[in-house]
C-alpha positions as CSV (number, residue, x, y, z in Angstrom):
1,X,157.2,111.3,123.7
2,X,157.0,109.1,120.6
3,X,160.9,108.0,120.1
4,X,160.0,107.9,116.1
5,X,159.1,111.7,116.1
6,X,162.0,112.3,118.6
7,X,164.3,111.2,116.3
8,X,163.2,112.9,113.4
9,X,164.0,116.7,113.0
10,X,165.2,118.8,116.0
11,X,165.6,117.4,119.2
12,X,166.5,120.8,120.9
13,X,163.7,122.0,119.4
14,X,161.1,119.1,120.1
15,X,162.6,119.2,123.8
16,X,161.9,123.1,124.3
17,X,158.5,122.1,122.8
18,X,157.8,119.3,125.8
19,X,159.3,121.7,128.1
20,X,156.8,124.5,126.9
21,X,154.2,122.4,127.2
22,X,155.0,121.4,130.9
23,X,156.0,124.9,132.1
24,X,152.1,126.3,130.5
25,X,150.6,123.2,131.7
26,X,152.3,124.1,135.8
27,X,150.9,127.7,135.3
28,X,147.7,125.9,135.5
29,X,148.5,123.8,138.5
30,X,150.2,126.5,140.5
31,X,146.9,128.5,140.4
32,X,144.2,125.4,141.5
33,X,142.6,125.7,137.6
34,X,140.8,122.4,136.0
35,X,142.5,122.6,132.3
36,X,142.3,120.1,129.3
37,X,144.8,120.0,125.7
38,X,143.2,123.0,124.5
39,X,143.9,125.1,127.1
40,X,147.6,124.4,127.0
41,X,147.7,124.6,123.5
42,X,146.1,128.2,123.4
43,X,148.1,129.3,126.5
44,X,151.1,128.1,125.1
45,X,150.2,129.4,121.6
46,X,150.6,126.2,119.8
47,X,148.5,123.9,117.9
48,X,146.3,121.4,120.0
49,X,148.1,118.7,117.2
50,X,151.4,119.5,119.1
51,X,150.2,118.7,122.5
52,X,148.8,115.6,121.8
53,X,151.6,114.7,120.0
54,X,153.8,115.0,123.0
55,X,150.9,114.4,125.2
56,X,147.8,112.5,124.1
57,X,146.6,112.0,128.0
58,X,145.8,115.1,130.2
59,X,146.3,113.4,133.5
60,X,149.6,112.3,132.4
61,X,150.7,116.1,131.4
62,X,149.2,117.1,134.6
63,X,151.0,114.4,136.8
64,X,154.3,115.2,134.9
65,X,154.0,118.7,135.2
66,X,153.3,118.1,138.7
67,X,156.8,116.3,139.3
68,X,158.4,118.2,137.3
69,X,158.1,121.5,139.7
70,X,160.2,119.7,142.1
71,X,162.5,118.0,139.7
72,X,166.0,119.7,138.6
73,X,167.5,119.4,135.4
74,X,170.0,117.2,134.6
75,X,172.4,119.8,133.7
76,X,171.8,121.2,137.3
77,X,172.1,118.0,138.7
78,X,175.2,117.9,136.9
79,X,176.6,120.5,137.8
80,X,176.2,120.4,141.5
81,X,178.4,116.8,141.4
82,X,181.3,116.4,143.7
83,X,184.5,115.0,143.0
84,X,186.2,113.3,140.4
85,X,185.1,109.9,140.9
86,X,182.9,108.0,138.7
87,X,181.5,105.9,141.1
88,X,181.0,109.1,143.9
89,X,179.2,110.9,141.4
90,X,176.7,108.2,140.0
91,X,176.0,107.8,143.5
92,X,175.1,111.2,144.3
93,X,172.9,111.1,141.5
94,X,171.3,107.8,142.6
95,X,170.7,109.7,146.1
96,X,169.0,112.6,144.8
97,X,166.7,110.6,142.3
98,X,165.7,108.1,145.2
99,X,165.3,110.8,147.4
100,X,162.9,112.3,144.8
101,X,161.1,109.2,144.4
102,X,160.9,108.8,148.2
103,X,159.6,112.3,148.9
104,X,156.8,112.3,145.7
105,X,156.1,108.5,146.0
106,X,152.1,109.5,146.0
107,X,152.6,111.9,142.8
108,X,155.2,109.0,141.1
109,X,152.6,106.5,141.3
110,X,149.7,108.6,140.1
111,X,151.7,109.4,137.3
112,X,153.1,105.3,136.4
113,X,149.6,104.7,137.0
114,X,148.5,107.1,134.4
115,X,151.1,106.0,131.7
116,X,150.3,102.4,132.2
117,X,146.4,103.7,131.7
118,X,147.0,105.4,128.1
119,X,146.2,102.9,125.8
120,X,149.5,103.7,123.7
121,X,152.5,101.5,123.1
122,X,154.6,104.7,123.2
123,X,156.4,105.7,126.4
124,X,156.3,109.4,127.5
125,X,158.6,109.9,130.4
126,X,160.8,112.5,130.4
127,X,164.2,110.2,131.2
128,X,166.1,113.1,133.4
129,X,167.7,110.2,135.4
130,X,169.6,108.7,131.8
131,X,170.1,112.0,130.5
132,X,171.9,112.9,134.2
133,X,174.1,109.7,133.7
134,X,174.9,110.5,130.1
135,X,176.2,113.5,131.0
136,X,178.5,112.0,133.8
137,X,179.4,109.2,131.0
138,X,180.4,111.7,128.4
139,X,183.8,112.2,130.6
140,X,184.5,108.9,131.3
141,X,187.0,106.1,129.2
142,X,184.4,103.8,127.9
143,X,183.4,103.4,124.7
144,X,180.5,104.6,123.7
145,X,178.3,101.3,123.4
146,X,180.0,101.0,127.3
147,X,178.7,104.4,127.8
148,X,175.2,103.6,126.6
149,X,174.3,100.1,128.6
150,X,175.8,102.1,131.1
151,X,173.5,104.6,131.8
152,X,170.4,102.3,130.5
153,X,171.4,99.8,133.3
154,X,172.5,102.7,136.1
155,X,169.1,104.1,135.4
156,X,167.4,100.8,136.6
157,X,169.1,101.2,140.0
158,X,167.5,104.7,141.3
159,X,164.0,106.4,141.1
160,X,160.1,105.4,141.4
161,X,160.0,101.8,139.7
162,X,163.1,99.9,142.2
163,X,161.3,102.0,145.5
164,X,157.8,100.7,144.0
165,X,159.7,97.1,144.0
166,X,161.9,97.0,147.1
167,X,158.8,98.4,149.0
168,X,156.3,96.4,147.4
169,X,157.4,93.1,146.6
170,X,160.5,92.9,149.1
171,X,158.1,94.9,151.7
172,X,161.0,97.1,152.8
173,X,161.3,100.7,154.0
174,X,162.2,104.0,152.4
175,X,165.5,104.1,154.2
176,X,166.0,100.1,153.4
177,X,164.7,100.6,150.4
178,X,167.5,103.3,149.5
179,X,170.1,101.3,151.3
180,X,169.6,98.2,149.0
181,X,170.0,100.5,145.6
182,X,172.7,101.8,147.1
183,X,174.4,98.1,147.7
184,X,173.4,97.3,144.5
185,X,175.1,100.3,142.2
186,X,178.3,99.6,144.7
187,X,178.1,96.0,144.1
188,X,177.5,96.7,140.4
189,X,180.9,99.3,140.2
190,X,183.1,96.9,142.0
191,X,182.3,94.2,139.4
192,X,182.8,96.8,136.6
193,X,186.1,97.9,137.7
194,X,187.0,93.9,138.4
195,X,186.1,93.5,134.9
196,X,188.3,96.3,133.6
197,X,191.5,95.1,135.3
198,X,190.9,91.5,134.1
């Protein structure tokens, strides 16, 4: 979704609009059916100019929507975390979006590959992995600039794009693949707490 429009107006409101969009667009997809914009904007009941706003490419609504069937919400995510531990629960949360990446790598790359198709400068992902972490975040003692490069650079560590590397480029396995995330965000926590103390 265009950040610039994101931050103008309602974000509740432009969210429930992108998730409106996505819910009409799996109605489609759960029954077999060929659809374009149109069709999700009359099934939806909103202007065509709305869904191209939050989607301008059909096959990247469709790959979304796809993904987004097997995805939960952060908030779910959220609130199925163990523990009180920082660390533990960041690492659940890594687990579950690796292991989301791992068992829809076919769907993940047909959607990147779609993205990086559109010819817009504009990212539209839907960034469930940052919002999870924000949420863990909001409890935590850092400060909020902390709490921001936190979740920006926790996100790099899990999901489709470090699997598409460690497999690709590094020419591991899934379960390496996992394991090597994993060392990483432990590697990054015990530096983070060193720092802390110092």
């Amino acid at each position: 979704m265009n950040k610039e429009y994101i931050r103008t107006g309602r974000t509740n409101q432009k969210l429930e609009t992108r998730n409106i969009i996505l819910k009409t667009a799996q109605i489609f997809l759960n029954k077999g059916l060929d659809f374009n914009l149109e069709d999700i904007a009359k099934e939806a009941g909103i202007s065509r100019a709305t869904v191209y706003r939050y989607f301008s490419n059909i096959d990247i609504l469709a790959a979304e929507a796809g993904l987004d069937i097997s995805t939960k919400d952060p908030s779910e995510i959220y609130e199925d975390l163990k523990g009180n531990d920082l660390e533990k629960k960041v690492l659940e949360i890594q687990h579950y979006y690796n292991r989301l990446a791992v068992d829809h790598e076919k769907l993940f790359r047909k959607y990147i590959s779609a993205v990086l198709d559109a010819n817009t400068s504009t990212p539209k992902r839907g960034a469930r992995r940052k919002k999870t972490l924000e949420l863990v975040l909001k409890d935590s003692n850092f400060s909020t600039e902390e709490k921001q490069k936190l979740s920006n650079l926790l996100t790099i560590f899990m999901g489709i794009e470090p699997l598409i590397v460690a497999k690709d480029v590094c020419g591991l396995n899934n379960t390496e693949s996992m394991e090597i995330m994993e060392w990483g965000m432990k590697l990054l926590f015990k530096g983070l707490y060193s720092s802390k103390d110092a």
